[in-house]
Each structure stands twice: as C-alpha cells, then as structure tokens.
C-alpha positions as CSV (number, residue, x, y, z in Angstrom):
1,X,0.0,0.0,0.0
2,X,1.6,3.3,-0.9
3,X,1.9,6.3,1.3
4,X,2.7,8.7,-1.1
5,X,-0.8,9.2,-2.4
6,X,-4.2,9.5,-1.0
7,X,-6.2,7.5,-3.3
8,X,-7.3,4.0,-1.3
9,X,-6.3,1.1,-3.5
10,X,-9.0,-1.1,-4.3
11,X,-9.3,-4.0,-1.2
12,X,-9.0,-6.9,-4.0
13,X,-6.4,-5.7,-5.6
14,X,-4.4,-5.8,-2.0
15,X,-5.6,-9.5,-1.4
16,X,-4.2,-9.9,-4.7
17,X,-1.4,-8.9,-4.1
18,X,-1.3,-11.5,-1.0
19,X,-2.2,-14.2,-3.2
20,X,0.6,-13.3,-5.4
21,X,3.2,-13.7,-2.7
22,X,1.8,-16.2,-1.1
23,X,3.0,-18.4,-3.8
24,X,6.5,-17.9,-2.9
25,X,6.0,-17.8,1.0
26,X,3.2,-19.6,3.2
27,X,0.1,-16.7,4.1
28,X,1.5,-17.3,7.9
29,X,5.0,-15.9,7.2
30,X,3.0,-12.7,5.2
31,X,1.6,-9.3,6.3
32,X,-0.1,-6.5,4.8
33,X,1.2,-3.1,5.7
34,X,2.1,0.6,4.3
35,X,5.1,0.9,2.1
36,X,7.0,3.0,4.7
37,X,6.1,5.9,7.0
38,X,3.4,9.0,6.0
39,X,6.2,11.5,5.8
40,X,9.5,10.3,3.7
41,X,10.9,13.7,3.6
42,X,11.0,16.4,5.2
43,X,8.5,18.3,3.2
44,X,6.3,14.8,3.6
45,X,3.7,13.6,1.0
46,X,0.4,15.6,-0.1
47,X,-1.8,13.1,1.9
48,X,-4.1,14.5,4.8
49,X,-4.8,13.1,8.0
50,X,-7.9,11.6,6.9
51,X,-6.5,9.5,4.0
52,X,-3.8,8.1,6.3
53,X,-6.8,7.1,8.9
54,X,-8.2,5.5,5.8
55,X,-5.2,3.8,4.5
56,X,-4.3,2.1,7.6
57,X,-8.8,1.5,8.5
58,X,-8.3,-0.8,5.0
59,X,-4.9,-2.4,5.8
60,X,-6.7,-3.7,9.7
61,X,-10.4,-4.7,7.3
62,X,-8.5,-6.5,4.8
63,X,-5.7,-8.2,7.1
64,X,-8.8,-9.4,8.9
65,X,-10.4,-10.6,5.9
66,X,-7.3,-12.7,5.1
67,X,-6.0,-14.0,8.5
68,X,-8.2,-13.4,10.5
C-alpha cells in the first residue's frame, strides 16, 4: 500500500497482491502493511490526516479478511 498518495487502492487488488506472494511464501509468514512511514521527507507527502486514517482502517479490514 503506498503512502505517497491518497487515493485508497482497491481492497481486492491488496488481497491480490497477498495471493501473489503467497505463492513464494506460506500466508503465515506474510503481512499487509504501508510501504514506509506517511512522511519520507521532510516536506512529507500531499496526503491529509484523513487519507492516512483510511489507508491504515483498510490495511486492519483487509488483514482481517485474510488471516483473521
């Protein structure tokens, strides 16, 4: 999941994503999570408070989706 944007990705496209990998790694040994922090550089990314709240609301709905 990117942190340099605002724009949610779309939930199925994240699981995925998860299938993908887990072709090369057993689903226990994977996670979902962002990219890297909110704010790479100084100046930080043109994402608002509310998009991050999103971001990581989707990452804890779809994580639950997929391990439960």
């Amino acid at each position: 999941m990117t942190t340099k944007k605002g724009a949610l990705e779309a939930k199925d496209a994240l699981k995925r994503r998860i299938d993908q990998a887990a072709r090369y790694a057993p689903l226990e040994q994977l996670c979902l999570s962002p990219q890297c922090g909110f704010s790479s550089t100084v100046e930080g990314n043109a994402i608002t408070l509310e998009e991050q709240i999103a971001k990581l609301r989707l990452v804890v709905e779809t994580a639950r989706e997929v391990w439960g």
